[in-house]
C-alpha positions in Angstrom: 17.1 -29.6 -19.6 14.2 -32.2 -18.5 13.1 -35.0 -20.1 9.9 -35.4 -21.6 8.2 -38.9 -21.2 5.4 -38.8 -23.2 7.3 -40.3 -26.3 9.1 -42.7 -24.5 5.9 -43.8 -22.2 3.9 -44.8 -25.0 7.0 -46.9 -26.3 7.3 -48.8 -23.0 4.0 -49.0 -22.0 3.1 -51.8 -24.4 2.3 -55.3 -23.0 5.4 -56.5 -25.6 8.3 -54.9 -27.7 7.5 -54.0 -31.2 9.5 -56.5 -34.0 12.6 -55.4 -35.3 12.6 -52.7 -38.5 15.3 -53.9 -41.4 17.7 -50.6 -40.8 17.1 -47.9 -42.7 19.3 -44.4 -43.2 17.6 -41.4 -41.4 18.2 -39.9 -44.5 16.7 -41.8 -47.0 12.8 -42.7 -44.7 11.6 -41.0 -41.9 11.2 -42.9 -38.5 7.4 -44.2 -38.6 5.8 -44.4 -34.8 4.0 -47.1 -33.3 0.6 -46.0 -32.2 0.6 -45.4 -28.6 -1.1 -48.2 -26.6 -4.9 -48.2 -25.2 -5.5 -46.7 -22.0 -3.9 -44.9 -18.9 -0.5 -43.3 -20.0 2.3 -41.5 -17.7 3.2 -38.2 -18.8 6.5 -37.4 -16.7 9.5 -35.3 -16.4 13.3 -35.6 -14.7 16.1 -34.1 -14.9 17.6 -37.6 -15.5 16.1 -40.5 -17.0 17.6 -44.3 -17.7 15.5 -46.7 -19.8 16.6 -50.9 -19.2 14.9 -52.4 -22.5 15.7 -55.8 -21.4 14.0 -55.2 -17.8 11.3 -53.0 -18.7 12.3 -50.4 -16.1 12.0 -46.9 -16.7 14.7 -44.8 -13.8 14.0 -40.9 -13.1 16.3 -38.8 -10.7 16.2 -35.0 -10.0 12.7 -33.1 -9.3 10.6 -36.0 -10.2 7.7 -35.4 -11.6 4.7 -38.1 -12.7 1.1 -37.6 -13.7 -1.1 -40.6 -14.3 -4.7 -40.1 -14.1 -5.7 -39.1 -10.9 -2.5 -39.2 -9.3 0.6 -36.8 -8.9 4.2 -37.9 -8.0 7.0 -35.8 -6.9 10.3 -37.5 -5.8 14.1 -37.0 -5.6 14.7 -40.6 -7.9 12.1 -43.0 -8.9 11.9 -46.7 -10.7 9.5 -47.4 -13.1 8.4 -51.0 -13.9 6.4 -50.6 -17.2 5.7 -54.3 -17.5 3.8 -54.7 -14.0 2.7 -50.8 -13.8 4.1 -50.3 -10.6 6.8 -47.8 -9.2 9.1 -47.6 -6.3 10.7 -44.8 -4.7 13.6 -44.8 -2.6 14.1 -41.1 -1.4 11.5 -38.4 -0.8 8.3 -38.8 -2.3 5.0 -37.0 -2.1 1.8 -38.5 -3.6 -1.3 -36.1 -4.4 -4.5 -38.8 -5.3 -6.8 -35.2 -5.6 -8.7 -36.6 -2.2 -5.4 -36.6 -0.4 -1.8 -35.5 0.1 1.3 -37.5 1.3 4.9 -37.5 1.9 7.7 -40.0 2.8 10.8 -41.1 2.7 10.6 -44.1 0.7 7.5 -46.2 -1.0 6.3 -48.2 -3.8 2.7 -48.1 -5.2 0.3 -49.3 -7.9 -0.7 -47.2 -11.2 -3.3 -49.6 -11.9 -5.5 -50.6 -8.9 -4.0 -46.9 -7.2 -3.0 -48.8 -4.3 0.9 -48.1 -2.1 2.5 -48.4 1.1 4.9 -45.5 2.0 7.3 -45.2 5.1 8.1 -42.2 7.9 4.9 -40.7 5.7 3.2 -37.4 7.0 0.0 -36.3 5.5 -2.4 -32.9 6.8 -6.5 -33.4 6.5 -7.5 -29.7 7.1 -6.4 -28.4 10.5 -5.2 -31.6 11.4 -1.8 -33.3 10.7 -0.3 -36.8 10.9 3.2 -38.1 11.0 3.6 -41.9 11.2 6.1 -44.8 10.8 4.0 -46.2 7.5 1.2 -45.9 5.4 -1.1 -48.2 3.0 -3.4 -46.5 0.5 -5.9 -49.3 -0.5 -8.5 -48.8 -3.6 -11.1 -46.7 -2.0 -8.8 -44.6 -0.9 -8.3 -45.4 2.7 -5.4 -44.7 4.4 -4.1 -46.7 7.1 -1.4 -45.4 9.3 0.5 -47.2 11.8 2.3 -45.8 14.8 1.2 -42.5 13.9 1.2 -38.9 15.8 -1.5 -36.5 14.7 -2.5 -33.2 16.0 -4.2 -29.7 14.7 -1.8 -27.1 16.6 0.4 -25.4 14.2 3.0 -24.6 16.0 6.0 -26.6 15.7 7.2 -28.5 17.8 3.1 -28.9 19.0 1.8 -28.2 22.3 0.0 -31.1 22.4 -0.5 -34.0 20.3 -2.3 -37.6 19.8 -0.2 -40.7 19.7 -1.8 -44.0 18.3 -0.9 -47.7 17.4 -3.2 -46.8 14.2 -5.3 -44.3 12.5 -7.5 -45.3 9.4 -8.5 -41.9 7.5 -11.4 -41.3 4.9 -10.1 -37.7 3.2 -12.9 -35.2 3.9 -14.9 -37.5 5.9 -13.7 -39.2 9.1 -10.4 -39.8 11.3 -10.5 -42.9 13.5 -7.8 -44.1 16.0 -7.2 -46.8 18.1 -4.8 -46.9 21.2 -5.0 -42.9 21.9 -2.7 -41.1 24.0 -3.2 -37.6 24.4 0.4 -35.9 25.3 0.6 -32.3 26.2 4.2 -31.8 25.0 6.3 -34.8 26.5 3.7 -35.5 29.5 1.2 -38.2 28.5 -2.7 -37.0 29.8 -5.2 -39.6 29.7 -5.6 -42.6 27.2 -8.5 -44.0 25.2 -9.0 -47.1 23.2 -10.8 -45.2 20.2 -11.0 -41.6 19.1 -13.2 -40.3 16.1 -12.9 -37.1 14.6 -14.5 -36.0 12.2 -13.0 -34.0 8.9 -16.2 -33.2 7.2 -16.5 -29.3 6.6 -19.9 -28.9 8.7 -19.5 -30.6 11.8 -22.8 -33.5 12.5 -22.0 -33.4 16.0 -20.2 -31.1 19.4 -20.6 -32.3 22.7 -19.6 -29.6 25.7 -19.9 -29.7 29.3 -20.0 -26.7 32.1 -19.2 -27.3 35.4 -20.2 -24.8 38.4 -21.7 -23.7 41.7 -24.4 -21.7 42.3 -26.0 -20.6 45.6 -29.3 -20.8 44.8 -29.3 -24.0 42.4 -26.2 -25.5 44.0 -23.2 -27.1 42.0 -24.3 -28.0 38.9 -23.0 -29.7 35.7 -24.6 -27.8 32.2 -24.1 -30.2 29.2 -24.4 -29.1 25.6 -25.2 -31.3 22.3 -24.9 -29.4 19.0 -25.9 -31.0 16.1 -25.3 -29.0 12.5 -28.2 -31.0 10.2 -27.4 -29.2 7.4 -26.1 -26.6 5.9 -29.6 -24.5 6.7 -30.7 -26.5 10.2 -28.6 -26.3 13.3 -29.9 -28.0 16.8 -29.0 -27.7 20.5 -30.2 -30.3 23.2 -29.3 -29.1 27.1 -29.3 -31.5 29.4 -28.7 -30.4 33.0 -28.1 -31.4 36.4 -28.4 -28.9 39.7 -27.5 -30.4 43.5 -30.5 -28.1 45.0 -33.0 -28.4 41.9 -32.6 -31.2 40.2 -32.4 -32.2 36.1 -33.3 -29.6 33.7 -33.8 -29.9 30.1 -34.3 -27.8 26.8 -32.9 -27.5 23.6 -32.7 -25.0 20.1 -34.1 -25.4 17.2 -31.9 -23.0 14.5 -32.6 -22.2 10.9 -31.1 -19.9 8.3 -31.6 -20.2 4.3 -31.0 -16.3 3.2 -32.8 -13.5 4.8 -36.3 -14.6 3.5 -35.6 -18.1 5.4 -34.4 -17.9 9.1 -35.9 -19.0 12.6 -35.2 -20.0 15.8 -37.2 -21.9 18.5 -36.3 -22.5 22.1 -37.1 -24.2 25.6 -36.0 -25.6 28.7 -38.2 -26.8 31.4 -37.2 -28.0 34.8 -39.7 -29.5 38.0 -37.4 -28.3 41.2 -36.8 -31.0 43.4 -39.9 -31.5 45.8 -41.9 -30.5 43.2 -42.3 -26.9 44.6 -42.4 -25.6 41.4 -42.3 -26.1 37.4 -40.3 -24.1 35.7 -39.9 -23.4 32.3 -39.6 -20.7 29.3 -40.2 -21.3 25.7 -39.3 -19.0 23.0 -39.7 -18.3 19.3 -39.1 -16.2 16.4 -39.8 -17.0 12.7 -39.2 -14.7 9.4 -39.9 -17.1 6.0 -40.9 -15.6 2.5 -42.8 -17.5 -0.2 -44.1 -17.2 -3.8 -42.5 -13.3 -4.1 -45.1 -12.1 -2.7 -45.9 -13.7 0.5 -44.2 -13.9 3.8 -45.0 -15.4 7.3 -43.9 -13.6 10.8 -43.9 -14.8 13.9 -42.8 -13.8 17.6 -43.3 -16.7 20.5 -42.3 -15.4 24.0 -43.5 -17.9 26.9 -42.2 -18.5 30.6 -43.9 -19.7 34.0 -42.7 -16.6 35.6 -40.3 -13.8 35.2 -38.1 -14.8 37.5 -37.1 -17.6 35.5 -34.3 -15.8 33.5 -32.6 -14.5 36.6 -32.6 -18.4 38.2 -31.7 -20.5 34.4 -30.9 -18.1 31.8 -28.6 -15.5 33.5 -26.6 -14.1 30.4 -30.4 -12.4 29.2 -30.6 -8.9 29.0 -33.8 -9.5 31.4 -33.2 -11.2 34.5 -36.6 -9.9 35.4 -38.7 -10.6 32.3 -41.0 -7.5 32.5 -43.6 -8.4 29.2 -44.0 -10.9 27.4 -44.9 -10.0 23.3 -46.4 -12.8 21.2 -47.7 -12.4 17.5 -48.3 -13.7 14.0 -48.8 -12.3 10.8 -49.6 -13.3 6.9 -48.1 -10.4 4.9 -49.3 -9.9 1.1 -47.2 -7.5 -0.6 -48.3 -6.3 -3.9 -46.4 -3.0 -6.1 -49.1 -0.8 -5.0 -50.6 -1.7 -1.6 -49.8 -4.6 1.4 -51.7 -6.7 3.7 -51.2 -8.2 6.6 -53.7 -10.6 9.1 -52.0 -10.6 12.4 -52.5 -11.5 16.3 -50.4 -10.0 18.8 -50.3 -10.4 23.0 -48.9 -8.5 25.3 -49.1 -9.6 28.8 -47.7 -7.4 31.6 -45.3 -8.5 34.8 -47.5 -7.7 37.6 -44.8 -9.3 39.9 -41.7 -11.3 40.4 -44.1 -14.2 39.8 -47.0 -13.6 37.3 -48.1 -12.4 34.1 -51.4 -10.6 33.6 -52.9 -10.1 29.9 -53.4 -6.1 29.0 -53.6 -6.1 25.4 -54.5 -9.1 22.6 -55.5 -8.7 19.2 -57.7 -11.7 17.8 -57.1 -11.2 14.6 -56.0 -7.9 13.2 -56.3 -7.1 9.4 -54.3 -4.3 8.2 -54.5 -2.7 4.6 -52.5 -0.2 3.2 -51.7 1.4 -0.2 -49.0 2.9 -1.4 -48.8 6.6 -2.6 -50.8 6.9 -5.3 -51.6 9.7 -8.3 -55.7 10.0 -8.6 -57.3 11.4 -12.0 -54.0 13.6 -12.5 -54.1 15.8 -9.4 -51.0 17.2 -8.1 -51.0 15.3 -4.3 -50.4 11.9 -3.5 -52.7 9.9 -1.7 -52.6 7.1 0.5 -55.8 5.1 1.8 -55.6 2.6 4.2 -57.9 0.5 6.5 -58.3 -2.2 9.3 -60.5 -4.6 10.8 -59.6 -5.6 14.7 -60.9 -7.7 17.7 -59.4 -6.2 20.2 -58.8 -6.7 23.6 -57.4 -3.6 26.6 -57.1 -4.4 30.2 -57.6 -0.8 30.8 -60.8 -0.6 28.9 -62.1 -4.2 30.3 -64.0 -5.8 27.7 -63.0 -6.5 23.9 -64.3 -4.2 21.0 -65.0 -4.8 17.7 -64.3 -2.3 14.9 -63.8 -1.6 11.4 -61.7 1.4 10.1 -61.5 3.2 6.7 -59.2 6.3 5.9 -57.4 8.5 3.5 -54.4 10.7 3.6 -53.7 13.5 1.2 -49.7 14.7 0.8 -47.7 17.1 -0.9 -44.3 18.7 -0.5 -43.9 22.8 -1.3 -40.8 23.8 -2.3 -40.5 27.7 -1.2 -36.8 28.7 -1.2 -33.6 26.3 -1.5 -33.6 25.7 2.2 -37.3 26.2 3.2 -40.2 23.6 2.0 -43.7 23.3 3.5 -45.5 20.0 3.7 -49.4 19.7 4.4 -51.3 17.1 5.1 -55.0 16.2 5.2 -56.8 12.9 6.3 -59.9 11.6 7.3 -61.1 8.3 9.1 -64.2 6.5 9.8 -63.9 3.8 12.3 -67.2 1.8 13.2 -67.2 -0.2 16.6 -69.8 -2.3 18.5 -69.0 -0.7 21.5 -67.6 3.1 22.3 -67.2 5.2 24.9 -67.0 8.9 25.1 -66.5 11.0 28.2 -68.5 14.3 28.7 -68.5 17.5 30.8 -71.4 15.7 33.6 -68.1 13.1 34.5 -70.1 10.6 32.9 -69.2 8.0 30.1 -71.5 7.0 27.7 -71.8 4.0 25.7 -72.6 4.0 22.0 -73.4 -0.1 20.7 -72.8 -0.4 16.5 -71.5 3.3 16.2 -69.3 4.8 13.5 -66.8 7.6 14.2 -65.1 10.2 12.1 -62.2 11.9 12.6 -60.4 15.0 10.6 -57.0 15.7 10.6 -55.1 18.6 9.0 -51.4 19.4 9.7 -48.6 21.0 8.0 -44.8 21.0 8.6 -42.6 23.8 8.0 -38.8 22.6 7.3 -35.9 25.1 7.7 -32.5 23.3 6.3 -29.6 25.4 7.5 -25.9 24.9 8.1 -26.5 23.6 11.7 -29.2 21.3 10.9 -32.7 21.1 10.2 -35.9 22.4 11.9 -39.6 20.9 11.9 -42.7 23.0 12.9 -45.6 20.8 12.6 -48.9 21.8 13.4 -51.6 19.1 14.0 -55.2 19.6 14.6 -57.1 16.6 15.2 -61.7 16.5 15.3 -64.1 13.9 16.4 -67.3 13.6 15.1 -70.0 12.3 17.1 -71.1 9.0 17.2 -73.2 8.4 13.6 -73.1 12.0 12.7 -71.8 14.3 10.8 -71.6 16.6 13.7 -68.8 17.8 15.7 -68.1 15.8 19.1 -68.4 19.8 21.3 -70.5 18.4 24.3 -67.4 16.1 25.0 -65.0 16.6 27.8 -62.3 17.7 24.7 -64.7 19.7 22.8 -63.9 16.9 20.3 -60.5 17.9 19.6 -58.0 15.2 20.0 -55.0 17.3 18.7 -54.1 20.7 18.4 -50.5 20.6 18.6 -47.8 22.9 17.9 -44.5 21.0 18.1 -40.6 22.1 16.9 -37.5 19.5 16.3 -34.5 20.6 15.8 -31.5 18.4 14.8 -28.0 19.5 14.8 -25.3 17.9 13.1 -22.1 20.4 12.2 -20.0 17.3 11.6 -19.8 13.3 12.0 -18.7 13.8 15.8 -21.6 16.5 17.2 -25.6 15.2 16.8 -28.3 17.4 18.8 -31.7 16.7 18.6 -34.0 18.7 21.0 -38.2 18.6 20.3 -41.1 20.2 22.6 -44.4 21.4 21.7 -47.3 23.3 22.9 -51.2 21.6 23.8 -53.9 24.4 22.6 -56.5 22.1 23.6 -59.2 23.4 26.0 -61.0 21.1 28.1 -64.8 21.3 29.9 -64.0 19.6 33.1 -60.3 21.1 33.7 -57.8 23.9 33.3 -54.2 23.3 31.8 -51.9 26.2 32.6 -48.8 27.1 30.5 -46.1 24.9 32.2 -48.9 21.7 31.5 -49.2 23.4 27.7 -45.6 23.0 26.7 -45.0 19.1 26.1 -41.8 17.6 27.6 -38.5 19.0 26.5 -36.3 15.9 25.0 -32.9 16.3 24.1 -30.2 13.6 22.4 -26.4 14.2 22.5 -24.2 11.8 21.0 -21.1 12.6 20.3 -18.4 10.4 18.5 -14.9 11.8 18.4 -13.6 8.5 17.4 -15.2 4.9 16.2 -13.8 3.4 19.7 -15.3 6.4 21.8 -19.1 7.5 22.1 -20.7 9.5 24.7 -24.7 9.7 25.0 -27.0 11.7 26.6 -31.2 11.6 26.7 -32.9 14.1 29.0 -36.7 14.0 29.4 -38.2 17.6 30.9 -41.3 19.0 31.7 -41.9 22.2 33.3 -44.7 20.9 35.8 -43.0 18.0 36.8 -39.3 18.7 36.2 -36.8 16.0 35.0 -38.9 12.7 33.9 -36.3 10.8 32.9 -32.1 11.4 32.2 -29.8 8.7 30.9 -26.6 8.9 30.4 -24.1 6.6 29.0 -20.1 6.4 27.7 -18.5 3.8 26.0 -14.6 3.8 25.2 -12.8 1.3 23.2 -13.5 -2.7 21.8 -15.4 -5.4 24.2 -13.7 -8.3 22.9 -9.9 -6.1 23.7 -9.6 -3.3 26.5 -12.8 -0.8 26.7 -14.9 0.8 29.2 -18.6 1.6 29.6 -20.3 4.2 32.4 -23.7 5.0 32.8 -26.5 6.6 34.8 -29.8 6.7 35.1 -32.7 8.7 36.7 -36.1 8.1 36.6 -39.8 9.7 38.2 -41.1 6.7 38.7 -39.0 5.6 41.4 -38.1 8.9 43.1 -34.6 9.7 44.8 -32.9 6.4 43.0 -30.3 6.6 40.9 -29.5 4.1 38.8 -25.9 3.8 37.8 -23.8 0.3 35.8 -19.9 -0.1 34.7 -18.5 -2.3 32.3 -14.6 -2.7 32.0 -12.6 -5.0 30.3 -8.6 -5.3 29.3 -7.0 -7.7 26.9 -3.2 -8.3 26.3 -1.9 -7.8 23.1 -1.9 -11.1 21.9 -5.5 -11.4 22.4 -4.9 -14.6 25.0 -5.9 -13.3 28.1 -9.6 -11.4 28.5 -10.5 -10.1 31.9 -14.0 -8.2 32.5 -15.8 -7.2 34.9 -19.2 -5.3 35.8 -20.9 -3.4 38.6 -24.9 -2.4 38.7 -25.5 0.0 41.7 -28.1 2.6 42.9 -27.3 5.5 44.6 -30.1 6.7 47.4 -30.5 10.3 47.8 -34.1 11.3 48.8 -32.5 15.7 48.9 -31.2 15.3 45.9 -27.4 15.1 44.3 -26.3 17.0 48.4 -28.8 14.1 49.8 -27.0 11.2 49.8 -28.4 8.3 52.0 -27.3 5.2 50.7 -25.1 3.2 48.1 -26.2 -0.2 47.0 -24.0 -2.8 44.4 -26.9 -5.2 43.5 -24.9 -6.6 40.2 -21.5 -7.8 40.3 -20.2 -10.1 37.5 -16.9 -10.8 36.7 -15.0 -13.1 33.7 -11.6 -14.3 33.0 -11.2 -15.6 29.8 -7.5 -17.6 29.2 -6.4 -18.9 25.5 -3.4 -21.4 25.1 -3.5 -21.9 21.6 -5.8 -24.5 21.0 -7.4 -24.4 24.7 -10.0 -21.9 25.6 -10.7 -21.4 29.4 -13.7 -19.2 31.0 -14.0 -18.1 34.5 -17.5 -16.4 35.3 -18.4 -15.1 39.3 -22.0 -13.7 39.0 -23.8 -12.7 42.4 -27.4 -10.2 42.1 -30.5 -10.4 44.0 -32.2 -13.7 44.1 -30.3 -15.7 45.8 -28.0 -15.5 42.7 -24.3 -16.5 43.6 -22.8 -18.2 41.0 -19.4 -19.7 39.7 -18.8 -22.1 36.8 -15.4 -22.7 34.6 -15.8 -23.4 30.9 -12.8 -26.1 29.4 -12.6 -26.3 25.7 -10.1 -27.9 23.5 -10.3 -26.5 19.8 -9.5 -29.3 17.5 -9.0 -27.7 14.7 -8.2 -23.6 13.5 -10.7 -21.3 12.8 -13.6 -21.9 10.9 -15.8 -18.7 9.2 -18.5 -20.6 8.6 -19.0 -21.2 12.4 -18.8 -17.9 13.1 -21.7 -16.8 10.6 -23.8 -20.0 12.7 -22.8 -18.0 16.3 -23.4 -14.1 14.1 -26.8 -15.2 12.9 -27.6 -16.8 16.3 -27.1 -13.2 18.2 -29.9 -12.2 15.7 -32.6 -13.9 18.2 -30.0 -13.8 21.4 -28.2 -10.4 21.1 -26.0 -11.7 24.6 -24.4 -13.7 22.1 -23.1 -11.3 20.2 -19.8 -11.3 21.7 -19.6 -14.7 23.4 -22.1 -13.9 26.7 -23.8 -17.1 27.0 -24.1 -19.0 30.1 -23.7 -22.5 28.0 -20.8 -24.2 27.3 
């Protein structure tokens, strides 16, 4: 059985030996207990314990075990010196100080100032662990090692490791060596006087570089400083350097407290050598609550031309950038109704170099309530309103107006499967400028007018085993200008709806989903004649099926009967991007007639998950007859990666080439330093928010 030492510690602890009792028979007086000394005591156990009255020396052997304040013991045999508080340890011993953990072979230490020296000691700080021929633990708990080898690969023996004359370590805060040699295995690498390291949980600072070649940009060297301010604030600072072009430089501003706190801000600018041209994007997005109520929005989307992506920032999902949306908005949410003062921009590519504004809103103010119960009646009403300053690029001047409306709702229950769904609203909008067409071809102006407009609609649903039908009918009036009049001398007769549409979604099980919608115009116009193939409205029909989680096939097919097939899309994805998988698509559309547009994805992964090779081709298929037409095959997009883990290496190869001169190679190097952290990969998820290449590793930067 082990001994306890709690009696006997607070004998020997003393400063001096208690005074001799006159003997007495254990039968006659119990034994009467000094009262244990003031202060730190040891409570400890052994399997064996020795006790030298004359030396003060207390021995232990067999599973040690010693608890003093804030330090643990563990040993094989341990001496005890109760007069001078110290102990000494001759065999294994591991020390636990609750900031750090070390073993060793042999060692003596301090109970008092918490101060020792241990030999052959080994020690692990995270991911990271050190082996060395001593150790000193001084007062602050320092720890200097001396002839020490430290690494954070787990395998055993490592693949690589650090070899130093010394290493000083503050637990949980810093690792600093002197006289570095990094060996990978036996064969020593390179060698560096000092090497910090930090051991801090969120990282203050990463520095990465990129090497690479580039047709257009030549070889180029892509730098990366990331900075983690806090647990909420993250920063990047780019710092580039291009043969052809010259320096570039940018940075990110990240930030993420919650989903009612998160941000990001971005730009890079460079001035290509011979100053033929400044280049440069900036970029935004901002989401931020406040007092419950309140909450602030924000879109900033900026770049000299939209070219830029396809020359700098080649991982976009828009190597041509063709819009560019920029808003802001105050939103005010209250239990019954929400507000929100906003401005938006939209400006349109109108080339491979410039943007043209087509739509602004300076300011917007939007009001809307939610559905309400008036004076007991049986429908719910919603009103809702705005006030705009609006600017159109078709329209070519910016109008003022004010608008007012309400919306009346209920939902009819007629059978179990079959419900019915009217609808009634009307608007006022008042504008200090208008125009209406009429039958003459003419457009006249109206200055400080107000316009009305009646809806009434109804929808009809049919629930059944194969899905469910809408039939909506919408019928849509204008009033004239300040009047309570209908609009009938206009080139619509007024109407601006009278619509007769039909959806129906089809979903026999998780796998099948089959949505197909048309409609049919009863509108009759003064200065034209729509037939029954412009009547019906263009036939659209989704497919997706999804046999299994790793396989989806998609399908989107746009129809009209006078012009045929608008736009078809199809698209097939087997399998996991960051393992083996496969996606196929085409893509037809009017706009650019006889081109079809078609892009595959591929990748395979080993089973170990250390080598990754992708790859991807973007082509378009001429064929001015048709599918028997065939005239020409183009591959304008060609990319492919190689991706190579060796435990605590990671290596990227990306080939790019696409129109613009693009031609581009670069190899990424990184050494990890430590395992796997989850808290980086939420900084890297919640990133992909405001870069969605990033989602799975895309970037361009190291």
């Amino acid at each position: 059985m082990p001994l306890t030492g709690l009696l006997l510690a607070s004998l020997v602890w003393s400063a001096a030996p208690a005074a001799a009792e006159p003997s007495v028979p254990l039968s006659t007086q119990a034994y009467a207990l000094p009262a244990p000394p003031a202060g730190s005591h040891l409570d400890f156990s052994a399997e064996h314990l020795d006790y030298d009255r004359d030396r003060e020396l207390i021995h232990l052997k067999g599973d040690v075990r010693v608890k003093e304040s804030t330090w643990t013991l563990q040993g094989d045999e341990l001496w005890i010196d109760t007069a001078r508080h110290r102990g000494r340890s001759e065999g294994f011993l591991f020390i636990d100080d609750g900031a750090s953990a070390v073993s060793g072979s042999a060692g003596d230490f301090d109970f008092v100032d918490h101060t020792g020296e241990l030999f052959n000691a080994s020690a692990g700080y995270g991911d990271w662990r050190v082996h060395a021929k001593s150790m000193v633990l001084d007062e602050k708990r320092r720890l200097y090692y001396t002839k020490a080898d430290f690494t954070s690969c787990s395998y055993v023996p490592p693949h690589y490791h650090f070899h130093a004359s010394a290493v000083t370590v503050v637990p949980e805060k810093y690792l600093f060596a002197r006289n570095v040699v990094f060996m990978l295995g036996k064969l020593p690498l390179f060698y560096t006087p000092l090497l910090y390291k930090s051991l801090v949980k969120t990282h203050f600072l990463r520095f990465k570089i990129q090497p690479g070649y580039d047709h257009r940009n030549g070889a180029f060297l892509k730098t990366t400083l990331t900075t983690q301010h806090s647990d909420f604030w993250r920063s990047k600072l780019f710092l580039d350097y291009y043969s052809s072009q010259g320096f570039g430089a940018g940075g990110e501003l990240f930030r993420r407290k919650g989903e009612d706190s998160r941000g990001a801000l971005s730009i890079y600018n460079i001035n290509e050598t011979g100053g033929r041209s400044d280049r440069w994007s900036l970029n935004g997005d901002l989401y931020q609550g406040f007092a419950s109520s309140f909450s602030i929005q924000g879109r900033l989307q900026a770049l000299s031309d939209p070219s830029f992506n396809n020359d700098y920032a080649r991982s976009s999902l828009f190597p041509i950038t063709p819009n560019l949306m920029n808003s802001g908005a105050l939103v005010y949410r209250l239990p019954q109704a929400t507000m929100r003062l906003s401005y938006s921009r939209e400006d349109d590519a109108i080339s491979t170099n410039t943007f043209t504004k087509t739509q602004e809103d300076t300011p917007r103010l939007d009001v809307q309530s939610a559905q309400l119960k008036f004076f007991g009646l049986p429908w719910l009403n919603t009103l809702s309103g705005y006030a705009d300053n609006n600017f159109s690029l078709a329209r070519g001047f910016t109008q003022k107006s004010v608008n007012g409306a309400w919306e009346g709702t209920r939902v009819f229950a007629l059978t179990r499967r079959l419900s019915f769904t009217p609808r009634v609203s009307y608007s006022e909008t008042f504008s200090d400028w208008s125009s209406v067409s009429y039958a003459s071809a003419t457009s006249t102006m109206f200055h400080n007018s107000s316009v009305g407009r009646y809806t009434t609609a109804g929808t009809l649903r049919l629930r059944t085993l194969a899905g469910d039908l809408d039939v909506t009918e919408t019928y849509t009036r204008r009033l004239q200008p300040d009047s309570v009049s209908v609009d009938a001398a206009a080139v619509d007769h007024g109407v601006e709806a009278n619509l007769l549409s039909a959806l129906q979604a089809f979903r026999p099980n998780r796998v099948v989903l089959v949505r197909v919608q048309s409609g049919y115009d009863f509108r009759v116009f003064q200065d034209h004649t729509l037939g029954f193939r412009d009547r019906v409205q263009p036939i659209t029909t989704d497919i997706s099926l999804t046999p299994r989680s790793a396989f989806n096939l998609a399908l989107r097919d746009d129809y009209q009967l006078a012009q045929g097939n608008r736009n078809l899309v199809f698209n097939g994805t087997w399998g996991d991007e960051l393992g083996a998988f496969l996606t196929a698509g085409a893509g037809y559309n009017k706009t650019e007639v006889a081109q079809y547009y078609m892009n595959t994805e591929l990748g395979w992964a080993n089973s170990t998950g250390t080598l990754h090779v992708a790859g991807a081709l973007r082509s378009v298929v001429s064929s001015p007859g048709g599918v028997g037409g065939l005239r020409g095959y183009y591959i304008f997009d060609k990319e492919v990666s190689l991706v190579r883990r060796w435990h605590d290496f990671y290596t990227k190869l990306t080939c790019r080439f696409r129109p613009g001169n693009v031609k581009e190679a670069s190899i990424r190097i990184e050494m990890k330093f430590g395992g796997f952290d989850a808290d980086r990969q939420k900084v890297h998820d919640w990133e992909s928010e405001w870069f969605p290449e990033r989602a799975q590793g895309r970037e361009d930067r190291p």
